[in-house]
N, C-alpha and C positions, 0 to 999 in steps of 0.2 A: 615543541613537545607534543607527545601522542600516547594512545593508555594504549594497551589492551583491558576489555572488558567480561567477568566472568559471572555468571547468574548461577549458584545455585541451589535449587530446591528451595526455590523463595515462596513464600505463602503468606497473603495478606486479607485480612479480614476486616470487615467496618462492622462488629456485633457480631450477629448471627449469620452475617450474610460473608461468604467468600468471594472475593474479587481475582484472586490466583492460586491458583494450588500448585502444589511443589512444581514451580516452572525455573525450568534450565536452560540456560543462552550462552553462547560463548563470543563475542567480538573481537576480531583481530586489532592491532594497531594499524589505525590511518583507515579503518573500511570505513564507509558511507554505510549504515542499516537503517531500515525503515520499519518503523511498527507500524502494522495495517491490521486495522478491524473496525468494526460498527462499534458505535457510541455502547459504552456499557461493558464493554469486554476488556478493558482493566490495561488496558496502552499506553495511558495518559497516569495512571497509578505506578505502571512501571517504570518510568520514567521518575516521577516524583521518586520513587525509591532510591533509584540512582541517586538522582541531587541529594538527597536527605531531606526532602520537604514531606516524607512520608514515613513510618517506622518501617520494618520489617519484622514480621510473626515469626516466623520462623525461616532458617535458609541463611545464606552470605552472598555476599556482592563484593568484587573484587577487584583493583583496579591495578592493574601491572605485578598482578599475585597477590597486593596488600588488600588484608582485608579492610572493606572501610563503612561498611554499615554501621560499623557503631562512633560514627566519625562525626563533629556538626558539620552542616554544607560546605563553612567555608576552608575548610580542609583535605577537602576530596576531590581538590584539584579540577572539575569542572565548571561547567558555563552554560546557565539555561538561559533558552529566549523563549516568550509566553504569548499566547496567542493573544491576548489583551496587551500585550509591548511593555506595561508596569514602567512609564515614563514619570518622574516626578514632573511636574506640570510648573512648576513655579523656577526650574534650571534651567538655563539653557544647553542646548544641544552638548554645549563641550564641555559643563558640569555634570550632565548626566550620565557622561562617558569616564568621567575621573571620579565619580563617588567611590565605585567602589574599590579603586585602587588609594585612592586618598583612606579610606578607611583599614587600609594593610600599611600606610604609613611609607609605600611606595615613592622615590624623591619624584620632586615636581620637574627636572627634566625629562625624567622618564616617562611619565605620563605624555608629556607633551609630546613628545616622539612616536609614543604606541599610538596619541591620536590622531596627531598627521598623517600615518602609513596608516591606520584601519580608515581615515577619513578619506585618504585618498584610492584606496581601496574600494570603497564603496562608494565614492564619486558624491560626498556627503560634506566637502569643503566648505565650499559657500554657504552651509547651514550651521554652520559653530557654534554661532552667537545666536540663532534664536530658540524660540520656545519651544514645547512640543505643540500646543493652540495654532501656532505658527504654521505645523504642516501639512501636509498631507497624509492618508494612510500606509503609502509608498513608503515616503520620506521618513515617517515613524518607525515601520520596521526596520529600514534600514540603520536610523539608529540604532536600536535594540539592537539588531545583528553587532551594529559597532561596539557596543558595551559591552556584548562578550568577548568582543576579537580582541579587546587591548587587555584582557586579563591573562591573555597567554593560555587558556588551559588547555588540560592533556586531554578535553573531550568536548565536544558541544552539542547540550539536550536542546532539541527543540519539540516546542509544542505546539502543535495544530498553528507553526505563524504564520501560515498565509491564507488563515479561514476568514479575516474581516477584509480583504484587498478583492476587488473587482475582477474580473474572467482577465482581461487583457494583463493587467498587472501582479496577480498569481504567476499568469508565464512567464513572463518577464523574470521576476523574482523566483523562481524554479529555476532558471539560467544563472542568471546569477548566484545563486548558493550553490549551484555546480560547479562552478568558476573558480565559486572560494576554496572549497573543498580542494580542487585539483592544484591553487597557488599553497595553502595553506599545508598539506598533506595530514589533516588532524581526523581525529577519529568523532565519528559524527551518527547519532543518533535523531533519527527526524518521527514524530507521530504523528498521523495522518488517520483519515477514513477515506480520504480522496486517491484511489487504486491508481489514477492517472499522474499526481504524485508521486508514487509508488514506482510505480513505474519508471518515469524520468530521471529521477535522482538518484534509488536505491542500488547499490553493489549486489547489496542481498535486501531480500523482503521476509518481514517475519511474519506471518499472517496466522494474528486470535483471533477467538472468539471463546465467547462461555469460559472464562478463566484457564483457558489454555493453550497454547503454543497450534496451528494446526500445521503447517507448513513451513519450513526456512527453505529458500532458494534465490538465485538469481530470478532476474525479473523474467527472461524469457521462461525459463524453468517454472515458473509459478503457472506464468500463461500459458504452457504448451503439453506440460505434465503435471496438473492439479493433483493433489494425493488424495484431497478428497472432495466429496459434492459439494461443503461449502468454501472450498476456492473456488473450483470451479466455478461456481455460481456469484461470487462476491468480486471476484480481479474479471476485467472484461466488461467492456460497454458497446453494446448492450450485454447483456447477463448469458452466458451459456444458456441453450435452447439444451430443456429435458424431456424427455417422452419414457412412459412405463413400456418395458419391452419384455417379454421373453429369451432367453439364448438357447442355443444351441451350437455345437461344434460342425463347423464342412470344412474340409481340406486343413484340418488343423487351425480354423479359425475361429472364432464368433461370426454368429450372423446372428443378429438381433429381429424380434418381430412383433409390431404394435398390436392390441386387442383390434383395431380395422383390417389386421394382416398386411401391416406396408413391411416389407423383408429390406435390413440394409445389412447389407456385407461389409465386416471390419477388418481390420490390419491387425486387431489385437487377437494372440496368441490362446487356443483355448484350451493350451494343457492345463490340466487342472481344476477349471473353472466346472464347480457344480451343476452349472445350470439352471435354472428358474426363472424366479421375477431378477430383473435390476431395474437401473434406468440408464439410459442411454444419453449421452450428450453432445452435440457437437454446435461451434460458433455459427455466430450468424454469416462469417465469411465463406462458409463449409456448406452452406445453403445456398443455393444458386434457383432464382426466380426463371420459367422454364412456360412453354409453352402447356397447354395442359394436354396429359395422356392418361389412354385408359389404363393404362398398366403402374402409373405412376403417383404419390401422391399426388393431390390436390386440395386446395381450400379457395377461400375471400378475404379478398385483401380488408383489412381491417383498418388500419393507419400506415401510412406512411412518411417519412423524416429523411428528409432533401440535407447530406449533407456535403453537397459539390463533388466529390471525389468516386461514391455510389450514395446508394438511394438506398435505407433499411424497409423493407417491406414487412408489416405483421399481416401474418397470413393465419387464419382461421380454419383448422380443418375441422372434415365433417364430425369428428368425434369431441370436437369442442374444445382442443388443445391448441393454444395459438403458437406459431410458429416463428421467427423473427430470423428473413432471409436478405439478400443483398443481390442489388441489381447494378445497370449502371447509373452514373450520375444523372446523365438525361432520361431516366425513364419513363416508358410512357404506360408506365401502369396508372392506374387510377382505385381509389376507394371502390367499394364494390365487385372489382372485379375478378371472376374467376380464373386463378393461376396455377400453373402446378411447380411442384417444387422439387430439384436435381439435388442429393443429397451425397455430399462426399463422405465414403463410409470408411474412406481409410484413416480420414482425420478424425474421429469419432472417438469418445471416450467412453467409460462402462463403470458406474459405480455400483454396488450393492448394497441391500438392504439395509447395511449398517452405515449406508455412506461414504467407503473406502472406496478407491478409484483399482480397478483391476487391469494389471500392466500384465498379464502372465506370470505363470511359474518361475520362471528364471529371472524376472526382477523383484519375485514378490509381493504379496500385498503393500500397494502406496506404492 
């Protein structure tokens, strides 16, 4: 079984304060989507809405067309897993998995069956009969993951579940909910702040902030055409490098240029475009570490971060704006020392004063 998913003009309030305002979503059947934003931007509220562990102000929520917001949880045909796991601690492994179908009055063959295939599925056999005290933090999610798989639903909410498991077993567990995803074919909703996340698992990426929607894309789409500064600046590790620039138009272009006067020539199209302040963006893979010339940026290496494959350099220029470029893995820069910096201006992004990313004319503002 699989939903499609429809959001709209939902708006939730805690008092005074708004956590969404008329936000609209639409999910196919069977996509993987990921909510991405900073803590506080209402991800993990959306989400609750869906289940019904939250009201809805105003707006509808729809599930294969039927409205179901005014539905209680256990009618709306999904499956949430909680960043906290929410294990009864005194069941074991293979009562925690049959509660809540035992409480739909589900016969006890069937259960038995949904737990063997989601136990054997998640490689969770051998752990039946014991407790949750019993496990691991692996081991625990994995449960949880199981006790929504044997409910069959037509969707599965997760919450921030891989924020208490360790760097090595997060990845691990990022593959495997890929896995299930692709045996399963169910429609799956995952909330995250972790972009890398995001990245890995999401079909599409929904990226809030400030009670609002800023972006829906694919994952490359997010990374490669931000619509506005705060993608740009929130998807990507390290963070989009910004500098305040000037524009102006040559040969139909932009060509941006910093209050030091460093001139970089872009690919973006400048019908249109006003001209003035913006700010300029591009990755730190778009920065290449560079012998120093007089004609060229230049700064001080400030820190650098080895991480085998290249070497991230923060560079220091003279106007006190730090840089963050890429060298190779062995490199033999050092702290201290003075470098200049090769800047790739076709990969370069341009947002304006209002934070919109400026693609030209003919694709429009975002």
């Amino acid at each position: 079984m699989t939903a499609s998913i429809d959001i709209k003009n939902v708006t939730k309030q805690f008092g005074s304060l708004t956590v969404l305002d008329e936000l609209s979503l639409s999910i196919p059947a069977n996509e993987f989507v990921v909510f991405l934003g900073p803590s506080g931007c209402g991800k993990s509220t959306l989400l609750r809405m869906i289940a019904g562990l939250e009201s809805v102000d105003s707006g509808e929520i729809l599930i294969n067309g039927e409205r179901i917001d005014n539905q209680p949880p256990g009618q709306r045909g999904v499956a949430m897993v909680f960043q906290s796991y929410a294990l009864y601690p005194h069941m074991t492994v293979r009562d925690n998995m049959a509660f809540g179908l035992k409480n739909i009055s589900v016969e006890r063959s069937v259960i038995d069956a949904r737990i063997a295939e989601a136990a054997r599925m998640l490689e969770i056999g051998h752990l039946l009969d014991r407790k949750p005290g019993q496990l691991s933090g692996g081991q625990r999610q994995r449960v949880a993951i199981g006790r929504a798989v044997v409910k069959e639903p037509e969707a599965f909410l997760f919450d921030e579940p891989l924020s208490n498991l360790d760097a090595a077993l997060r990845t691990r567990t990022r593959i495997e909910l890929a896995q299930l995803h692709q045996r399963l074919k169910s429609t799956m909703i995952f909330v995250t702040h972790d972009q890398i996340e995001a990245m890995t698992l999401a079909d599409r990426i929904v990226v809030m902030n400030n009670r609002k929607i800023e972006q829906i894309g694919a994952p490359m789409e997010i990374y490669n055409r931000p619509a506005t500064r705060f993608v740009a600046g929130f998807v990507g590790a390290p963070a989009m490098n910004f500098l305040p620039v000037k524009t102006k138009a040559e040969g139909g272009l932009v060509v941006a240029e910093t209050a030091a006067g460093l001139r970089i020539a872009t690919a973006i199209p400048a019908d249109g475009l006003a001209g003035g302040d913006c700010e300029l963006g591009l990755r730190s893979e778009h920065v290449r570490i560079a012998q120093p010339a007089g004609d060229a940026a230049e700064g001080v290496v400030d820190v650098l971060e080895r991480l085998g494959e290249r070497t991230l350099v923060y560079v220091r220029l003279g106007d006190g704006h730090q840089i963050v470029g890429s060298d190779a893995g062995d490199s033999r820069v050092s702290v201290g020392d003075r470098v200049g910096l090769a800047f790739e201006g076709a990969k370069a992004h341009l947002f304006d004063t209002s934070g919109r990313a400026w693609h030209g004319r003919e694709t429009g503002h975002g």
